[in-house]
N, C-alpha and C positions, 0 to 999 in steps of 0.2 A: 677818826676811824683808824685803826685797826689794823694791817691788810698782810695777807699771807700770801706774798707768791714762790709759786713753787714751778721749775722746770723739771718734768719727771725721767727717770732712767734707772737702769737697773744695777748700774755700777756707781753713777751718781744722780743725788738727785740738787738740785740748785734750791734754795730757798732764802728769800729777801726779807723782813719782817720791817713793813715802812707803816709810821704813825704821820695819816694825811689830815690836819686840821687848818682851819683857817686858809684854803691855799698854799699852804706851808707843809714841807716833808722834812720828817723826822728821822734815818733811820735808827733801828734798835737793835737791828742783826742780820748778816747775812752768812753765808757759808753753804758747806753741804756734806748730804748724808754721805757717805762711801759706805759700801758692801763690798769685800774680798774678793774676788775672782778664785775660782775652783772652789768657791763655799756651794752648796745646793742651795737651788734657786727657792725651797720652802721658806729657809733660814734667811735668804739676804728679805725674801718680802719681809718676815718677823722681822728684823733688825729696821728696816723702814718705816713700818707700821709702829713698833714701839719708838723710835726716834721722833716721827711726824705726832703722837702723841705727848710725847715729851716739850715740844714748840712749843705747843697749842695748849698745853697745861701752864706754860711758862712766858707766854706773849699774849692769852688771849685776844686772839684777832676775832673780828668778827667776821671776815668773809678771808677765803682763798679762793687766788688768779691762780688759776692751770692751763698750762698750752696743751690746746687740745692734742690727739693724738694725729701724729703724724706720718704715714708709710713710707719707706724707702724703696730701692731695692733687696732688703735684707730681711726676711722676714723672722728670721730666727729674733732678730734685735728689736723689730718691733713687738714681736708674743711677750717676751720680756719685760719692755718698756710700758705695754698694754697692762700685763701682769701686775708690775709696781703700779701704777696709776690706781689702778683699781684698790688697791691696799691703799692708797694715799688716800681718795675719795672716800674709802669708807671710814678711815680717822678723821678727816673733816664733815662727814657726815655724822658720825657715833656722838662729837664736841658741838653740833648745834652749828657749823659755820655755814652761810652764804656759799657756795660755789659758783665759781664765776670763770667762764671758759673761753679763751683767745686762740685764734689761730697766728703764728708767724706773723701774718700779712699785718692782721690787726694793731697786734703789738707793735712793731715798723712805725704803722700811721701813727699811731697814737703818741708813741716817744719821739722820733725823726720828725712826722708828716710828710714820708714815704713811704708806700709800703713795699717798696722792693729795696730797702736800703738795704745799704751791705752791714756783717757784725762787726765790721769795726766803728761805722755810725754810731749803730747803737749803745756800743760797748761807752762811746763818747760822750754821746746823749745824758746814758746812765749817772756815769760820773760827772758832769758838768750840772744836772739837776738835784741830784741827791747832792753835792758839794763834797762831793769823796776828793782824796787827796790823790786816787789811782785808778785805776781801771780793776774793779772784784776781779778775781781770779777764785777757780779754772772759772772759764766760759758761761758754764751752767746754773754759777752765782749768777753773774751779771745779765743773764737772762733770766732766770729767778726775780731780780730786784724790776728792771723794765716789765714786766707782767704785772707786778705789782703798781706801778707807775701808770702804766694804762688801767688798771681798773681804777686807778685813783682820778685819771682824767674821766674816764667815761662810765664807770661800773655803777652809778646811780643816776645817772642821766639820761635823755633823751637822746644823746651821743652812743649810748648802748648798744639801742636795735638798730641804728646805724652801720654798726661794726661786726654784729650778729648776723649781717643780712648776707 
């Protein structure tokens, strides 16, 4: 299978493209979108939405891991962030993909098997299981590809509602 995970944001967005068969992970890509700063925020969601089409034309996944939305104190940053998500969903919606939604915590359990580990756990996690030679960079990969990793342990399983709960 297939699996597209995505950490969403409006200046970056993180995305992992892991093929999980047999037990065994594959990846096929990871990186991430970037949108300008001082661009108007119509143009960075287009530039997202035809990017996140672009994947998804070019890895067909069958499902995307999304971290759910998550509030700060900033809410300028989250309208944004909320904003892009929303454009991401509906290009995973418009391609026929699974959506499949993790919180932080989830993520943590599922890669760690803690769920308050810290990001550099995970960042370790990440590369130790995928067999990367570093740590993805920026950040928002490496959280990208762990989303992707958790739904690949739990996203068909009885471990799901689990994690959902």
């Amino acid at each position: 299978m297939i699996i597209l995970g995505i950490d969403p944001g409006i200046a970056i967005v993180g995305y992992g493209v892991i093929d999980y068969s047999n037990n065994r992970f594959h990846v096929l890509d990871y990186g991430a979108i970037t949108t300008p700063a001082h661009t108007p925020v119509e143009s960075r969601l287009e530039m997202i939405y035809s990017d996140m089409n672009e994947l998804i034309k070019n890895y067909s996944p069958q499902c995307m891991a999304i971290e759910e939305l998550f509030f700060n104190s900033n809410q300028k940053t989250a309208i944004s962030v909320a904003q892009a998500r929303g454009v991401i969903l509906l290009a995973a919606r418009k391609n026929g993909l699974d959506i499949r939604e993790y919180t932080p915590l989830q993520v943590k359990q599922a890669v760690v098997g803690y769920g308050r580990a810290e990001k550099q756990q995970v960042q370790s996690m990440i590369t130790t299981i995928l067999g990367l030679k570093k740590v993805p960079k920026p950040d928002d990969t490496a959280d990208a590809l762990a989303l992707a990793v958790c739904d690949a342990h739990c996203g068909d399983s009885r471990l799901r509602g689990y994690f959902n709960n």
